[in-house]
C-alpha positions in Angstrom: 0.0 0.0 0.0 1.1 3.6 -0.1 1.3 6.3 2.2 1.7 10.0 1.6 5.2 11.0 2.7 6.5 14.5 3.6 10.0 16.6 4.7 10.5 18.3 8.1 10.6 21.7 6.0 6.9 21.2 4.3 4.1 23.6 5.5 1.9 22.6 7.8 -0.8 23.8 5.1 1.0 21.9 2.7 0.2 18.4 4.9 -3.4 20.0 5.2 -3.6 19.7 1.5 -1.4 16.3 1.1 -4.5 14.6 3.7 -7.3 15.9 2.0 -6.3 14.6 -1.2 -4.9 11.4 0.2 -8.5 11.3 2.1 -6.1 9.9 5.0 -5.4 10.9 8.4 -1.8 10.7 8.5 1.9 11.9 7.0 5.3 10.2 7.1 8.0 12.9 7.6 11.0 11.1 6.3 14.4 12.2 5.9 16.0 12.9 2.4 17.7 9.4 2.5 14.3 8.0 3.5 14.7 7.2 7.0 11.5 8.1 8.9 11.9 11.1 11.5 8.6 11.4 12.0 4.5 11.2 11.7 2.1 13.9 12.0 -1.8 13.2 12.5 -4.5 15.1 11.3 -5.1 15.5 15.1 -1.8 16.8 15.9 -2.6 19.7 13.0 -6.3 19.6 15.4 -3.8 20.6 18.1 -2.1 23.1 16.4 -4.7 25.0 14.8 -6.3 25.8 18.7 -2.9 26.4 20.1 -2.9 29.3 17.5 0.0 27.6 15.3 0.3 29.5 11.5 -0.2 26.9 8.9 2.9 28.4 7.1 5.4 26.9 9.4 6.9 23.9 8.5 5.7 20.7 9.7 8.4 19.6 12.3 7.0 22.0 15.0 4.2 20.0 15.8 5.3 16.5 14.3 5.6 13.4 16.7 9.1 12.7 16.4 9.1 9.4 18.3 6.8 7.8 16.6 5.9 4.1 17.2 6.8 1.8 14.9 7.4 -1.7 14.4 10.1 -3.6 12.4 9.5 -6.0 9.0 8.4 -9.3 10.1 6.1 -8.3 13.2 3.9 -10.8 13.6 -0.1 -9.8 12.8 -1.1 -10.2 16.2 1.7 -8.1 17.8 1.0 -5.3 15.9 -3.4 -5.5 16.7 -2.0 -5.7 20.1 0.4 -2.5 20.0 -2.2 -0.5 18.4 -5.1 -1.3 20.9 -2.8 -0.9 23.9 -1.5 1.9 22.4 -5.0 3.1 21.3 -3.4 3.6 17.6 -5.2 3.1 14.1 -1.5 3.9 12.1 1.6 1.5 12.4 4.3 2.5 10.4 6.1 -0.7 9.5 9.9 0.0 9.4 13.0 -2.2 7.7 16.0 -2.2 9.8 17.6 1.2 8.7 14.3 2.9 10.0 12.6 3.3 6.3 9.0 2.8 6.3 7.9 0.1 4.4 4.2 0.2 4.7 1.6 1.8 7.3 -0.8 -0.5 8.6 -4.2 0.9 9.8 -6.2 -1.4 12.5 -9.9 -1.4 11.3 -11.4 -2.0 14.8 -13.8 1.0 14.1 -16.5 -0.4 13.2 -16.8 -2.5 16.6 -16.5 1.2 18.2 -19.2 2.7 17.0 -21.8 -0.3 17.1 -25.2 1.7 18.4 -24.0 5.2 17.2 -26.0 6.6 14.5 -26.5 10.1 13.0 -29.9 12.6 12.8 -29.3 15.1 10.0 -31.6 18.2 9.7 -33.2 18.8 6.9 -36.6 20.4 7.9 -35.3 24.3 7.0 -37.3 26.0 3.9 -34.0 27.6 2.2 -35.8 30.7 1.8 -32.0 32.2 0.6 -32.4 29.5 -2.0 -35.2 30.7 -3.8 -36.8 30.2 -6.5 -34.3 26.6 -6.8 -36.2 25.6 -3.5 -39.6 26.5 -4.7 -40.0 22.6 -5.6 -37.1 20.8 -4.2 -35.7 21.3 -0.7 -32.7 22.6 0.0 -31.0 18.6 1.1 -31.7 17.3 -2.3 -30.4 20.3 -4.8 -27.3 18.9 -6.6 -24.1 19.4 -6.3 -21.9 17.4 -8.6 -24.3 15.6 -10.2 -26.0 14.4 -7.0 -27.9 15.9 -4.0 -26.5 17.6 -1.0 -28.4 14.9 1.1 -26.7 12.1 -1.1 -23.2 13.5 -0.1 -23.7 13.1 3.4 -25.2 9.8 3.8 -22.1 8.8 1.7 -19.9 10.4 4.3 -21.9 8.8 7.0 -21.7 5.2 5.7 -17.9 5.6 4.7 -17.2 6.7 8.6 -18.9 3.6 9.7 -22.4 4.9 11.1 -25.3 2.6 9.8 -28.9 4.1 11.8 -29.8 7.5 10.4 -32.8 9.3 11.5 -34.0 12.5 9.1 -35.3 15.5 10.4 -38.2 16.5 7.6 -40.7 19.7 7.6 -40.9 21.8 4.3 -41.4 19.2 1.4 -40.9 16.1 3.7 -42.2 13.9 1.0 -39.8 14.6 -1.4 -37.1 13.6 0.8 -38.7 10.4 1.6 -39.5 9.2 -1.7 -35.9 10.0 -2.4 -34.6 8.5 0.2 -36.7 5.8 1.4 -35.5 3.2 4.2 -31.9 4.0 2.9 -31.7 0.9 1.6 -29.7 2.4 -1.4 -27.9 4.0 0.7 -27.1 0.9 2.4 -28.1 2.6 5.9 -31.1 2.6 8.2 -32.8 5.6 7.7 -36.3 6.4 9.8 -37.4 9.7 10.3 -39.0 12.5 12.5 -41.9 15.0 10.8 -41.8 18.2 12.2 -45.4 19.4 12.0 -44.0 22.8 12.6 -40.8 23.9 12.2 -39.0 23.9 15.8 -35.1 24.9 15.4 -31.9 23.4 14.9 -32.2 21.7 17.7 -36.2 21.1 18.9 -36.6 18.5 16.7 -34.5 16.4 18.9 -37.1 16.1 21.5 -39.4 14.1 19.5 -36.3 11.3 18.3 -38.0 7.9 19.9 -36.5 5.4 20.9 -34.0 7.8 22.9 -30.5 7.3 21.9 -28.0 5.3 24.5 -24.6 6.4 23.7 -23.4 9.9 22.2 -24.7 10.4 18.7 -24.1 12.8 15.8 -26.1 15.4 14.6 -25.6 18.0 11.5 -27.3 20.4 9.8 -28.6 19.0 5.6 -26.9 21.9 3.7 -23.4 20.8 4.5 -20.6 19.0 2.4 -17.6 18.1 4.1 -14.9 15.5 3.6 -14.3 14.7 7.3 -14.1 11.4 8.3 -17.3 11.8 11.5 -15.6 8.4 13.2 -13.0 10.6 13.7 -15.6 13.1 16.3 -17.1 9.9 18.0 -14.0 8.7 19.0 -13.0 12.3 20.4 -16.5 12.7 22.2 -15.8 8.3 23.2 -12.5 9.6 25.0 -13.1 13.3 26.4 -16.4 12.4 28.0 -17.9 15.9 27.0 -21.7 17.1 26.8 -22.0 18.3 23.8 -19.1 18.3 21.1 -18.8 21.3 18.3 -17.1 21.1 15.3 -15.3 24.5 14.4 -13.6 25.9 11.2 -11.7 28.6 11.2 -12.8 31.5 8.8 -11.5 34.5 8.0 -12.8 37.5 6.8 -11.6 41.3 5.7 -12.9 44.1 7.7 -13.4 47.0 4.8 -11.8 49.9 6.8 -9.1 51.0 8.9 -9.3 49.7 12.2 -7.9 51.4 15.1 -5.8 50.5 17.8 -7.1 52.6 21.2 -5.9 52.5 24.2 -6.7 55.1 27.3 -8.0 57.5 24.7 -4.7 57.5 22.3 -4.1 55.8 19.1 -1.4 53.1 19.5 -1.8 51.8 15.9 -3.7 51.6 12.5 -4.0 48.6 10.4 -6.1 49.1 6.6 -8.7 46.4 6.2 -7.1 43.7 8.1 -8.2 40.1 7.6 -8.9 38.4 10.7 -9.5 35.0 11.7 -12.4 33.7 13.8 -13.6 30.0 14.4 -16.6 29.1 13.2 -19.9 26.8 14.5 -19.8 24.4 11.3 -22.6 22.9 12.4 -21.9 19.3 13.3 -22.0 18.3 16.4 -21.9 15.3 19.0 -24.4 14.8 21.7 -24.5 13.1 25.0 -28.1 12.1 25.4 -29.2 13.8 28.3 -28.7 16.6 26.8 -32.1 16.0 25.3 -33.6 16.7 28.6 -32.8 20.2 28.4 -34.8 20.4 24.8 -38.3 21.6 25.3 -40.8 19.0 23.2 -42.3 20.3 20.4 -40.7 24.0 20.7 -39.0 26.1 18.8 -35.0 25.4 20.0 -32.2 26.3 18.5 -29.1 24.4 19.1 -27.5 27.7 20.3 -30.1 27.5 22.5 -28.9 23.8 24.0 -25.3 24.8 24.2 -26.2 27.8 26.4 -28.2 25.4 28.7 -25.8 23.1 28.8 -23.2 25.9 30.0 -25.8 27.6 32.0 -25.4 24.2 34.1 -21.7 23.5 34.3 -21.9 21.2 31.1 -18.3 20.9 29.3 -18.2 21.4 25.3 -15.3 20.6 23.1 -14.4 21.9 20.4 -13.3 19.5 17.4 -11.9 21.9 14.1 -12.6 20.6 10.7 -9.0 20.9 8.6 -10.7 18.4 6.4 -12.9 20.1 3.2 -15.9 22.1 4.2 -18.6 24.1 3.2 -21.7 25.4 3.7 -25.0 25.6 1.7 -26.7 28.6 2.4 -27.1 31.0 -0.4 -26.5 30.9 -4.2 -22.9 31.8 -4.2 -21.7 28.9 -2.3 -24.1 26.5 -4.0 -22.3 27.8 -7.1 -18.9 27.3 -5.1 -19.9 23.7 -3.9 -20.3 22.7 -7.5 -16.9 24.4 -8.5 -15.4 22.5 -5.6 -16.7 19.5 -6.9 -13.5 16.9 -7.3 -13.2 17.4 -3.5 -16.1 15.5 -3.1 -14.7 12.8 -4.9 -12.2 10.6 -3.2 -8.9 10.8 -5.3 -7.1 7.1 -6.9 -4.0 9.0 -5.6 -2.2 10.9 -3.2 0.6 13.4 -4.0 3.9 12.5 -2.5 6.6 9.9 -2.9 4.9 6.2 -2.7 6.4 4.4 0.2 7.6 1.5 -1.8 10.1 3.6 -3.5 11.6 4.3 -0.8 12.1 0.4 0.0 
C-alpha cells in the first residue's frame, strides 16, 4: 500500500492539502535518504490550529518525532496488540535502517461505533435558495451531479455509522421518496416530521426510541470530507456534553481599524483580515442533553449549548481541517459545484509512494 510521505521543511498547510487529497489521516515525515523522523496526524494539526500555530510553518514544530513503529516481520497479532494498547489506528512498518515500508491501519472502528448513529436536519425551507427551492428542498439540490443529502449519507456510511434518522418539515415527502428506508444508501434511515418547524435543535425532542450512547447530529446543507468516526471517537474519549465542530474563517474588515488604548491611538491597520472559528454545524451529543430540549418548541441548538453551560456542562471543540462548506445562499451552492472533485475521493495521493523508498 502507499502512504503519503513529507519533509520536516513542508508547511503545515502543505500536509493539510497532502490529507485531504490522500483522504487519509496521516503523513510520514522522512528524511531525504528516507529514513522516517517522524509522523504527523491530522489530530496533531487539530492541536495546532487551537494552540494558534500558523499553517505556514513547517511541519516539524508540531510532528511526533518518536513515533511508534514496528520492524519488517512483526507478527499480525503483535501489531493488533500494539495499536489497541497503544490506542493507535496507524503503524508504520519499518526495515532495519528505520525506512518505512508500509503503514498498517487497524480497522477495529467499526466495533466502536456499534449503536452510534446520525440525525441530520433537513426540515429548513431555504428561503435564501429561492426560487431553486420553490419545488425541491434545500437537502436534495445537486451538487456534482447528486444531491447535498446524497453527499452526506455517503460520508456517513464511509465513517462507519449505519442508523440515520432525518429530520423532515418543508417538502418532507420529497425527501422520503428520495430517500426511502436508505436501503440504497445501504443505511437505516427512519425519520422524525416536524409538523411545525422547531429549530436546529427542537426536533430532537421528538427522536423515539431515545439514543443510548453519544450520537451525531448535523445540519442537511453541509458538504464536508471529514471522516465523523474521527468526532465519535473524540467525544468516546473526552467524556464531554456536547461536542462542536469548528472551522476557522477568515474575513476582511473593509476599513481601517484602530488600535485605542486610554483614549490614544497606539496603531492603524487598513482592512485587516482576521480570523475567527466558526460553528460548522456538526455536532456530537450526549443524550441527556435532550432533557434540556423543550418538546415540540422552537430550539435552537445555540439555545442547547447555552443550557448546557448555563449548568456547568463541558463542550469541546473539534476543528474541521478536512474540506468544508456550507450551503446557504447561491454563491456557495455555485462554489460547492466548482469544488466539486473534492467531493470525490482521489485514486492518488501526491507524495513519494512508500515502496520507492524500499
Amino acid at each position: 500500500m502507499e502512504a503519503t510521505l513529507a519533509r520536516e521543511s513542508d508547511s503545515i498547510q502543505e500536509i493539510i492539502r497532502r490529507i485531504n487529497w490522500a483522504n487519509m489521516e496521516i503523513v510520514l515525515v522522512v528524511a531525504e535518504q528516507g529514513a522516517l523522523l517522524g509522523t504527523i496526524t491530522d489530530g496533531d494539526i487539530r492541536r495546532g490550529i487551537l494552540a494558534g500555530i500558523d499553517s505556514a510553518q513547517p511541519v516539524s514544530i508540531i510532528m511526533n518525532r518518536h513515533p511508534i513503529t514496528v520492524p519488517l516481520g512483526a507478527p499480525y497479532h503483535e501489531m493488533l496488540d500494539i495499536m489497541r494498547k497503544r490506542s493507535i489506528r496507524h503503524l508504520p512498518v519499518v526495515d532495519n535502517e528505520n525506512r518505512p515500508i508500509r503503514l498498517e491501519r487497524i480497522e477495529s472502528l467499526l466495533d466502536q461505533l456499534t449503536g452510534q448513529g446520525a440525525i441530520v436536519m433537513a426540515g429548513g425551507m431555504g428561503t435564501r435558495l429561492r426560487p431553486l427551492t420553490n419545488d425541491t428542498p434545500k437537502p436534495l439540490l445537486p451538487v456534482a451531479g447528486r444531491p447535498i443529502l446524497d453527499h452526506i449519507l455517503g460520508g456517513l456510511r464511509e465513517s462507519g455509522i449505519e442508523d440515520v434518522v432525518i429530520s423532515v418539515n418543508y417538502l418532507a415527502d420529497r425527501i422520503r421518496d428520495h430517500v426511502g428506508n436508505g436501503q440504497e444508501h445501504r443505511l437505516n434511515v427512519n425519520y422524525i416530521a416536524e409538523k411545525e418547524r422547531l429549530g436546529t435543535a427542537g426536533a430532537l425532542s421528538l427522536v423515539r426510541p431515545r439514543p443510548r450512547r453519544p450520537f451525531l447530529v448535523m445540519n442537511g446543507d453541509l458538504l464536508t470530507k471529514m471522516n465523523f468516526a474521527k468526532i465519535l471517537q473524540f467525544q468516546n474519549k473526552h467524556r464531554h456534553d456536547i461536542v462542536m465542530c469548528v472551522r476557522k474563517h477568515q474575513f476582511q474588515v473593509p476599513y481601517g481599524v484602530v488600535d485605542i488604548r486610554e483614549g490614544c491611538v497606539t496603531g492603524l491597520r487598513e482592512k485587516p483580515v482576521l480570523e475567527q472559528f466558526i460553528n460548522a454545524g456538526i455536532y456530537v451529543l450526549n443524550p441527556a442533553c435532550i432533557d434540556l430540549i423543550p418538546r415540540n418548541r422552537y430550539f435552537d441548538m445555540t439555545d442547547l449549548i447555552q443550557a448546557v453551560l448555563g449548568q456547568g456542562g463541558s463542550i469541546g471543540a473539534f476543528p474541521i481541517i478536512e474540506y468544508w462548506r456550507d450551503i446557504g445562499n447561491p454563491s456557495d451552492l455555485q462554489a460547492a459545484g466548482r469544488e466539486h472533485s473534492a467531493l470525490v475521493p482521489d485514486a492518488q495521493a501526491p507524495g513519494i509512494p512508500v515502496e520507492a523508498l524500499a
